[in-house]
C-alpha positions in Angstrom: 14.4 -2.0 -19.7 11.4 -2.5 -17.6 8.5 -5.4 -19.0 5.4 -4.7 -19.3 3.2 -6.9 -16.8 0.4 -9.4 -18.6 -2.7 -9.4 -17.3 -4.7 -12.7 -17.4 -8.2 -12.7 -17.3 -9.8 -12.1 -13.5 -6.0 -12.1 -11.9 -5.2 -8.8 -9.6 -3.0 -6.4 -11.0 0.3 -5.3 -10.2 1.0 -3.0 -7.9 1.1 0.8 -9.1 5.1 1.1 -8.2 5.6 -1.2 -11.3 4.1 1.0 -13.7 6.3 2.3 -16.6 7.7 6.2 -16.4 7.6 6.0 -20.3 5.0 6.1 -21.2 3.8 7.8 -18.3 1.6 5.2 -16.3 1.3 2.3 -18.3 0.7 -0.6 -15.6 -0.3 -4.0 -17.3 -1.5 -5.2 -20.9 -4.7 -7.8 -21.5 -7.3 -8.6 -18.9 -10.9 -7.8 -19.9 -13.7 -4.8 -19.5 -16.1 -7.1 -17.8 -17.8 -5.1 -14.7 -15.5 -6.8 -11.8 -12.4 -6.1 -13.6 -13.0 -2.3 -13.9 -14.8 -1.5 -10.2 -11.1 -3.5 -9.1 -9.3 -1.2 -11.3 -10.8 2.4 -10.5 -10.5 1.4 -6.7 -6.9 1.2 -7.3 -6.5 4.5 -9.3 -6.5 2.1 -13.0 -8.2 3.2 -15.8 -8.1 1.4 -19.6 -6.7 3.2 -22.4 -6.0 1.9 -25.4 -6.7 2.3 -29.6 -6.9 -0.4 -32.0 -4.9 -2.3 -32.7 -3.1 -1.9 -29.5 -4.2 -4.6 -26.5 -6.1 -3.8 -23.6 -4.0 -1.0 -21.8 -4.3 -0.3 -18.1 -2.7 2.9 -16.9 -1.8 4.7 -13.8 0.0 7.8 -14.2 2.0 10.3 -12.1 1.2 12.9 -11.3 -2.5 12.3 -11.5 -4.6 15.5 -12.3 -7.8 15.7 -10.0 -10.7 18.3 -9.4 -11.8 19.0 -5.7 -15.0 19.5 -5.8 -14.7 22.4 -3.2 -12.2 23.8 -5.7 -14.4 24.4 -8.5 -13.4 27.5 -10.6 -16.4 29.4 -12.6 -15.5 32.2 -15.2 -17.1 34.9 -15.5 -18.1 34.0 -19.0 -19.0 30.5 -18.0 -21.5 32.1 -15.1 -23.3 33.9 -18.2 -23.5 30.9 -19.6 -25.0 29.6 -16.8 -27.7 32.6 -16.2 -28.9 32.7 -19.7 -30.6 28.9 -18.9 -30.2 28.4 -22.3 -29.3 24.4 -21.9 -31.3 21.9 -20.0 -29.7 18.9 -18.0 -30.2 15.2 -17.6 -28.4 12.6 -15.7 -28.3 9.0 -17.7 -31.0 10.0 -20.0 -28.7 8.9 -23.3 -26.1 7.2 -21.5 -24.8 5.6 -24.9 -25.4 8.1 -27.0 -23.2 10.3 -25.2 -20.6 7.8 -24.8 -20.7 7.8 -29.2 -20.9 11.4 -29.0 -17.6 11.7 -26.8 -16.1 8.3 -29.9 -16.7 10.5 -33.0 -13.5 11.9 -34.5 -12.3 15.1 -33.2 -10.3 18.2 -34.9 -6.3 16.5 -35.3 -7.6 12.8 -34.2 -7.1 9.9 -36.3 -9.2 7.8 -34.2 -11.2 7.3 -30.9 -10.2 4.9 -27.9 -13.9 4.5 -27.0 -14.8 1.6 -29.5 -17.9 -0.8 -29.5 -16.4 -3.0 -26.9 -15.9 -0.1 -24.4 -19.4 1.6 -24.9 -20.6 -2.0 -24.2 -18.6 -2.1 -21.0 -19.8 1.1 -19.6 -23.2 0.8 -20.6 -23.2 -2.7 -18.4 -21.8 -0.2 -15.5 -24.4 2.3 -16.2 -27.0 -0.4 -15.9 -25.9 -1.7 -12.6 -25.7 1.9 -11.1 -21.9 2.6 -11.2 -21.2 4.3 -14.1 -23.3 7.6 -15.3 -23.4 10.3 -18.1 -24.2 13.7 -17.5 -25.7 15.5 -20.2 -26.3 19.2 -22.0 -29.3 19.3 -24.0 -30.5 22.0 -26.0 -33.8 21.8 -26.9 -34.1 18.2 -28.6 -30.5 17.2 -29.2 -27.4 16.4 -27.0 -24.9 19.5 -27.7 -22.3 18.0 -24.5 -21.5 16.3 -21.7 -19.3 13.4 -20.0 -19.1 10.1 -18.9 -17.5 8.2 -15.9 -17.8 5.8 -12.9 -19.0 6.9 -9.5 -17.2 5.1 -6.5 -17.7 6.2 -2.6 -17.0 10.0 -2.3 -14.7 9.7 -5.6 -16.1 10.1 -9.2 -13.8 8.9 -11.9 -14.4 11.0 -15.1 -13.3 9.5 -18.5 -14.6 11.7 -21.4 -16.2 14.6 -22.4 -17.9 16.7 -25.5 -19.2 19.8 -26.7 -20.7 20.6 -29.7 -21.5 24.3 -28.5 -19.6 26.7 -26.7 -19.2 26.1 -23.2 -21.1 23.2 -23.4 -18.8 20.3 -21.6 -17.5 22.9 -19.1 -21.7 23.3 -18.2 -21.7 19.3 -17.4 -18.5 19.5 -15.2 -20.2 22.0 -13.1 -23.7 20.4 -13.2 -21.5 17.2 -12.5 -19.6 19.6 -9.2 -22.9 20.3 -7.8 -24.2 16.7 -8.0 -20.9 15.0 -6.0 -21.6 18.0 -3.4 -25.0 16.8 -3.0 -23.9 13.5 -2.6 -20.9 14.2 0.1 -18.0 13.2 -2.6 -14.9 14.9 -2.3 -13.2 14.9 -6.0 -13.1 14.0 -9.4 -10.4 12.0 -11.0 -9.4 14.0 -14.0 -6.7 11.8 -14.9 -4.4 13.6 -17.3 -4.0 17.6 -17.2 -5.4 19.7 -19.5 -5.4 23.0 -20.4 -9.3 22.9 -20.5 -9.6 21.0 -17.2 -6.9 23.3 -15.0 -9.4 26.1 -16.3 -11.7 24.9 -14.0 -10.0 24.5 -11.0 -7.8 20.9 -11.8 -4.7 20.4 -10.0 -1.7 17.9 -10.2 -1.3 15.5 -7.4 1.1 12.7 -6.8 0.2 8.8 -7.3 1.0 8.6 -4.0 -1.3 11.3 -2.4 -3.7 10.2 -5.2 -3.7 6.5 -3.9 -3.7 7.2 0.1 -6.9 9.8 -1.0 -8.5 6.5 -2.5 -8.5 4.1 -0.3 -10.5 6.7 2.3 -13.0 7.5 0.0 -14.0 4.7 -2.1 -15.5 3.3 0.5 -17.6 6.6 1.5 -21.1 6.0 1.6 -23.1 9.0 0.0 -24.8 11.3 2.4 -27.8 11.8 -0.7 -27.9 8.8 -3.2 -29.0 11.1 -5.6 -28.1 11.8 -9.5 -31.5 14.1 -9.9 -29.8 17.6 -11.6 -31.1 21.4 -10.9 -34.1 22.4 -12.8 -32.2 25.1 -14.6 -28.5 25.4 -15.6 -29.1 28.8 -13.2 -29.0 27.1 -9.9 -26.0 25.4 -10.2 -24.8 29.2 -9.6 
């Protein structure tokens, strides 16, 4: 049976081939969420994932489900969403409070995998420019939105909320039309869904996944921009 690789502190992880097929991905136990450790790992296709009382989890699965951005699907109910207006949009406005919003317990969950020491982590990366929330706001309160790290033409998403209808699927399209803007190609959804194929997410191998990766991490954004439409209408 297959060991599970250890991860010490600031060492280089393992390459993707030795990652477990049950369960799906898993690549290396321990390490730590500082900044350096995480830019190293989404440049490799490695994202954490983990619940307490588990270790520090590092996972690269296969097949990998991304979102071209040129591949976008809009429903037609989802485009009346859109027209009505009747959500406004920031980018990095609440950047924790989304990430709490996307922690709190959800319909058949037990518990969350984004604790204190995670929000800390990705708050640090939202500070230094990497990592960034984009957020549905309805009048005064946060109703949705997600979270993840922006790298070269690539944007690595890692959660997502809605506390109205249609609300998280209006972020992933305000989210499209930013990474167009900028000249980025896709967004790593990393695990189908139902919710995400919806939109227009595919499966792809970790192979095609990884080849992708190491041509457009190191894209440099034709608009360094993360300023969103005026209105939910123009991302239409």
């Amino acid at each position: 049976m297959p060991l599970l690789n250890f991860l010490e502190p600031g060492a280089e992880f393992p390459p993707s081939s030795e990652a477990l097929t049950y369960p799906n991905g898993l690549l290396a136990a321990g390490g730590t969420l500082d900044s350096q450790t995480l830019l190293a790992a989404y440049r490799r296709g490695i994202f954490p994932w983990y619940e307490a009382p588990q270790p520090l989890l590092w996972w690269t699965p296969d097949p990998r489900s991304v979102l071209f951005v040129d591949e976008l699907h809009i429903s037609r109910s989802l485009r009346k969403t859109l027209r009505r207006d009747e959500f406004s949009l920031r980018v990095d406005h609440s950047f924790r409070e989304l990430m709490h919003a996307c922690a709190a317990p959800r319909d058949g969950q037990q518990g969350t995998w984004i604790d204190p020491a995670m929000i800390d982590a990705y708050s640090d990366l939202n500070a230094q420019g990497w990592a960034h929330s984009i957020e549905v706001w309805e009048d005064h309160a946060l109703v949705g939105g997600l979270y993840g790290v922006a790298i070269g033409g690539a944007f690595f998403g890692e959660s997502m909320f809605s506390l109205r209808p249609n609300a998280s699927k209006v972020a992933l399209v305000a989210l499209t039309w930013l990474l167009k803007q900028r000249g980025a190609l896709f967004i790593d959804c990393q695990l189908e869904s139902e919710h995400l194929n919806s939109l227009g997410a595919r499966n792809i191998s970790r192979v095609d996944f990884e080849n992708r990766l190491q041509h457009t991490v190191g894209m440099t954004p034709v608009l360094d921009t993360w300023t969103p439409p005026a209105s939910c209408g123009e991302l239409i």
